[in-house]
C-alpha positions as CSV (number, residue, x, y, z in Angstrom):
1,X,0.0,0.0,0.0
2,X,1.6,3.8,-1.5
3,X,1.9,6.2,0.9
4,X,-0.3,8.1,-0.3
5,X,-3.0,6.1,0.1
6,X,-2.2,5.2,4.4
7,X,-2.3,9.4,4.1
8,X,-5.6,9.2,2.8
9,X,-7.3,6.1,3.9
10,X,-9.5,7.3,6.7
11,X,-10.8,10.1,4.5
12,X,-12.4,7.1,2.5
13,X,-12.6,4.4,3.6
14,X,-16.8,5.1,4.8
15,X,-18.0,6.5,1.6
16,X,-18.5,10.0,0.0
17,X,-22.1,9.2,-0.5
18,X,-23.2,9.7,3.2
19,X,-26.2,12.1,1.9
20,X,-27.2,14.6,4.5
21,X,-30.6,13.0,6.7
22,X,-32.5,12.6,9.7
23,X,-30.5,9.7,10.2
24,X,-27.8,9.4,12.2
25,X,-25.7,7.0,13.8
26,X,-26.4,6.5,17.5
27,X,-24.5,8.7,19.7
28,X,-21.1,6.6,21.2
29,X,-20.9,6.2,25.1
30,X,-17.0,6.7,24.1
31,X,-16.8,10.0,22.2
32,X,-13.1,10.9,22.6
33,X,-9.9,9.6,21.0
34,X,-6.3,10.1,21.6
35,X,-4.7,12.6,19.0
36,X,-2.5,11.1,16.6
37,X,0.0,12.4,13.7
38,X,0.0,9.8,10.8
39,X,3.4,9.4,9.0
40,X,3.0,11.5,6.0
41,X,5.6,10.5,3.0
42,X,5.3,11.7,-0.8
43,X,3.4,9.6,-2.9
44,X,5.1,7.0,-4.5
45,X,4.6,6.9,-8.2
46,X,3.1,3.4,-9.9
47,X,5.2,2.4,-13.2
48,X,3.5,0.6,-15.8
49,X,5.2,-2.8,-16.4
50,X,6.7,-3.4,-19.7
51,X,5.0,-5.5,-22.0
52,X,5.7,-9.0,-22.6
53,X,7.5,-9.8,-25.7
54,X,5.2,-11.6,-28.2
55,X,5.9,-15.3,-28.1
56,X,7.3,-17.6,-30.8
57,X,5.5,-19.9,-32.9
58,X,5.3,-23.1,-30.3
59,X,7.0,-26.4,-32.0
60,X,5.1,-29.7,-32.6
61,X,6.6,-31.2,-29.5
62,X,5.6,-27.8,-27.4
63,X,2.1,-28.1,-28.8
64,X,1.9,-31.9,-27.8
65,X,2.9,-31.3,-24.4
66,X,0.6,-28.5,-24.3
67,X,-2.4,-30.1,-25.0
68,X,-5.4,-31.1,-22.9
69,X,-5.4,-34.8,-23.4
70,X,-1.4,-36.4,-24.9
71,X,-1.7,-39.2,-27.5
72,X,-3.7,-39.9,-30.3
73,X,-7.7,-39.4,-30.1
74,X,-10.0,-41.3,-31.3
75,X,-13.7,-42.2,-31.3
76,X,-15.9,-39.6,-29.6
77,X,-14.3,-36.0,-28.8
78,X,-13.3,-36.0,-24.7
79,X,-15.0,-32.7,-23.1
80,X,-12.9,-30.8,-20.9
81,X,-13.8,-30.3,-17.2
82,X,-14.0,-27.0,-16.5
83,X,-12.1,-25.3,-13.7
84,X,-13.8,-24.4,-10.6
85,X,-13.2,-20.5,-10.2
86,X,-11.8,-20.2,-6.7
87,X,-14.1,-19.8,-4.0
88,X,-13.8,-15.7,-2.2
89,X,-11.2,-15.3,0.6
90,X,-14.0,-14.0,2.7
91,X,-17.6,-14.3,2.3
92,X,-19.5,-12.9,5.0
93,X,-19.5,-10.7,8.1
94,X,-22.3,-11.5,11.3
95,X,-22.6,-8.7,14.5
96,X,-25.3,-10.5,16.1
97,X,-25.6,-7.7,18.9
98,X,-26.5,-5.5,16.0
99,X,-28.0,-8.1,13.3
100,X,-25.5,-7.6,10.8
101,X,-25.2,-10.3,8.6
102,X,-23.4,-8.8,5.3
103,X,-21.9,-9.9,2.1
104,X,-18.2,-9.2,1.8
105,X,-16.6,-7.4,-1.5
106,X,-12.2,-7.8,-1.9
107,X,-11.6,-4.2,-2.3
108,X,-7.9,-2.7,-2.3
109,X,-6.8,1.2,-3.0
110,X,-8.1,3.4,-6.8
111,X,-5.7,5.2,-9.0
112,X,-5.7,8.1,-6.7
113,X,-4.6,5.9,-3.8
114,X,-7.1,5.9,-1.6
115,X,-9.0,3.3,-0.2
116,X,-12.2,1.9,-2.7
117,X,-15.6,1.9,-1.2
118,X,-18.1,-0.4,-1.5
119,X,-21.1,1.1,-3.9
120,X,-23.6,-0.9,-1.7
121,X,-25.3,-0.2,1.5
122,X,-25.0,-3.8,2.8
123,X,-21.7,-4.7,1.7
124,X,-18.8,-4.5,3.3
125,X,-14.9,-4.1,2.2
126,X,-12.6,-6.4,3.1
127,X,-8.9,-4.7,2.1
128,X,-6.9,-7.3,0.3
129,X,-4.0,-5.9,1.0
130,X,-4.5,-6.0,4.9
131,X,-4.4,-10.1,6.6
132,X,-6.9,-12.6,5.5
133,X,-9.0,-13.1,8.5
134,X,-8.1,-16.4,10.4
135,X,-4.3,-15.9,9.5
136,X,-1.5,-13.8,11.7
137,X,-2.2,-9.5,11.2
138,X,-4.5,-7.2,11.4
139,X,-7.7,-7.4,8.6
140,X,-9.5,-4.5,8.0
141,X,-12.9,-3.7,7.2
142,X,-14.8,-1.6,6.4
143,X,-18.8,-0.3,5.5
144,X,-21.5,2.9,4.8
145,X,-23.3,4.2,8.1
146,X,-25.7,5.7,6.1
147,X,-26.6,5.7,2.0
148,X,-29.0,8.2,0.4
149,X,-30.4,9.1,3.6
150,X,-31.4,5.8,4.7
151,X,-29.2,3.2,7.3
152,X,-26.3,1.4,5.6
153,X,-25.1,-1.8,7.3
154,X,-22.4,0.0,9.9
155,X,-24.5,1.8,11.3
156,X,-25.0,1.0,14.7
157,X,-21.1,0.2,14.3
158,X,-20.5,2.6,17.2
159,X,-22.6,0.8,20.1
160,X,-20.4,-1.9,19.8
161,X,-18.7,-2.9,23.5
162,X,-16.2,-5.4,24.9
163,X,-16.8,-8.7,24.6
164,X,-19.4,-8.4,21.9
165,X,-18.9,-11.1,18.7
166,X,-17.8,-10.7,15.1
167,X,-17.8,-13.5,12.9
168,X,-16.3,-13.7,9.9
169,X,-17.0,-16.4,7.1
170,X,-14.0,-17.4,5.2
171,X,-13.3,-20.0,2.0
172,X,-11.5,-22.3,5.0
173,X,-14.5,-21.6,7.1
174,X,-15.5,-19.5,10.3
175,X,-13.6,-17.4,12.4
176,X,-15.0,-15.7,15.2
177,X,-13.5,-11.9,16.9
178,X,-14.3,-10.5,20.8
179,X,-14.5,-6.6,20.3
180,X,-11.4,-4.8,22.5
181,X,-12.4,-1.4,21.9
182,X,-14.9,1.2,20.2
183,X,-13.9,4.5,19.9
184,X,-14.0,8.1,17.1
185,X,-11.1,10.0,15.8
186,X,-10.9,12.5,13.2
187,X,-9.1,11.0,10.4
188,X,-6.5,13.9,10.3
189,X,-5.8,13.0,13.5
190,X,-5.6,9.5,13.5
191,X,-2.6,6.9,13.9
192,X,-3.3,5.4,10.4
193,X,-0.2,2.7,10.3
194,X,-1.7,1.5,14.3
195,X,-5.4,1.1,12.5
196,X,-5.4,-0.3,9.0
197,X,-1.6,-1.4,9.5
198,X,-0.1,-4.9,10.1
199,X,0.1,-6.1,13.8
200,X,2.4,-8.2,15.7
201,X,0.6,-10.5,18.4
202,X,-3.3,-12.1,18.3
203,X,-4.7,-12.1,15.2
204,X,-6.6,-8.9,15.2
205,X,-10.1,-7.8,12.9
206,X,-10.3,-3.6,12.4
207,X,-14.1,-2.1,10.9
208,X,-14.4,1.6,10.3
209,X,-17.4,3.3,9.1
210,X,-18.2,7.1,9.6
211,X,-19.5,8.8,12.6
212,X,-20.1,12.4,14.2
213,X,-21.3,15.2,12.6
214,X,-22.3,15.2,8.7
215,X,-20.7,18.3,7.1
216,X,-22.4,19.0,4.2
217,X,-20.3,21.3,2.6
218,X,-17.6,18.6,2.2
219,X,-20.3,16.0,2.2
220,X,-18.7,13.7,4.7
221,X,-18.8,13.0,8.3
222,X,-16.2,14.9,10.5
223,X,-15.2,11.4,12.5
224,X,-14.6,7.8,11.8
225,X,-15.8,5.3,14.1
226,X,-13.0,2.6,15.0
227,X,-13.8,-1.2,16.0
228,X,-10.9,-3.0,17.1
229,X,-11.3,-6.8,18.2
230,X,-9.1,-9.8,18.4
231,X,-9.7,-13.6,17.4
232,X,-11.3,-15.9,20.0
């Protein structure tokens, strides 16, 4: 991940189309963060790779090895099984405290750098470039609070506590989070490489949605809401 995009991660990574409405995400018991200075570098540029030289004419032997079935063929034409496309890293997200059950979307960072967003209310991002839940790091999340006006699927996100459950529904099966802590921060002020970075220690799950106040000049909330929790 460029620097540019841990700069502007946060600013992202819950949606530019939290539309202006009566609703609002429930007001956190925890409203208060510890100020942070992210590590700001200069963007690092992306170079195209070079293409790949046009390959020669294969030889008879080449082509026989290459083929689907060696030998001579004869009688009726063998089909070809077709390959199974690999089942999704991760498939599913469950809060039962808040009765989330949501789809999952691989998502990673756009041109610009910054973090994609789902273009769904009810899915969710899970960063590709963060761990694969059920394996050592931190995986990151993350999901709309609110989309045209109406509730998107984080957003209760914020009355999460300790000790409430996340599970997670992989290709290699279930693996279940205890929430550690629930808490805002402006994303100018936040410790970026502590929340969407890797992690030394338990195996670790981060969500972020948006939170606070909607400004709707910029057309964005003024807060991000941060759910840290560790495998169980």
């Amino acid at each position: 991940m460029s620097a540019l995009a841990v700069a502007s991660a946060l600013a992202a990574a819950c949606g530019v189309d939290e539309r202006p409405s009566t609703v609002r995400p429930s007001a956190p018991a925890e409203a208060s963060a510890t100020a942070f200075t992210p590590a700001l570098e200069a963007p690092l540029g992306a170079s195209e790779p070079a293409p790949a030289p046009a390959s020669e004419a294969p030889t008879a032997a080449a082509a026989a090895a290459a083929a689907p079935i060696a030998g001579p063929v004869t009688g009726a034409p063998t089909p070809r099984v077709a390959a199974r496309p690999p089942a999704p890293p991760v498939v599913r997200v469950r809060i039962p405290s808040l009765g989330v059950d949501a789809p999952i979307l691989q998502m990673g960072v756009d041109a610009a750098g910054a973090m994609e967003i789902p273009q769904s209310s009810s899915t969710v991002a899970w960063y590709g470039f963060t761990a694969l839940p059920g394996t050592a790091g931190n995986a990151v999340m993350a999901g709309h609070v609110t989309w045209g006006g109406a509730r998107a699927v984080f957003n209760q996100l914020q009355a999460l506590r300790p000790g409430d459950a996340i599970e997670v529904q992989t290709g290699e099966g279930g693996v279940r989070y205890a929430v550690q802590r629930t808490y805002l921060v402006r994303p100018e002020e936040a410790d970026i490489a502590h929340i969407i970075g890797p992690r030394e220690g338990p195996q670790t799950l981060t969500l972020i949605t948006c939170g606070g106040e909607f400004d709707s000049s910029a057309r964005e909330y003024d807060h991000r809401v941060i759910v840290f929790a560790t495998r169980i």
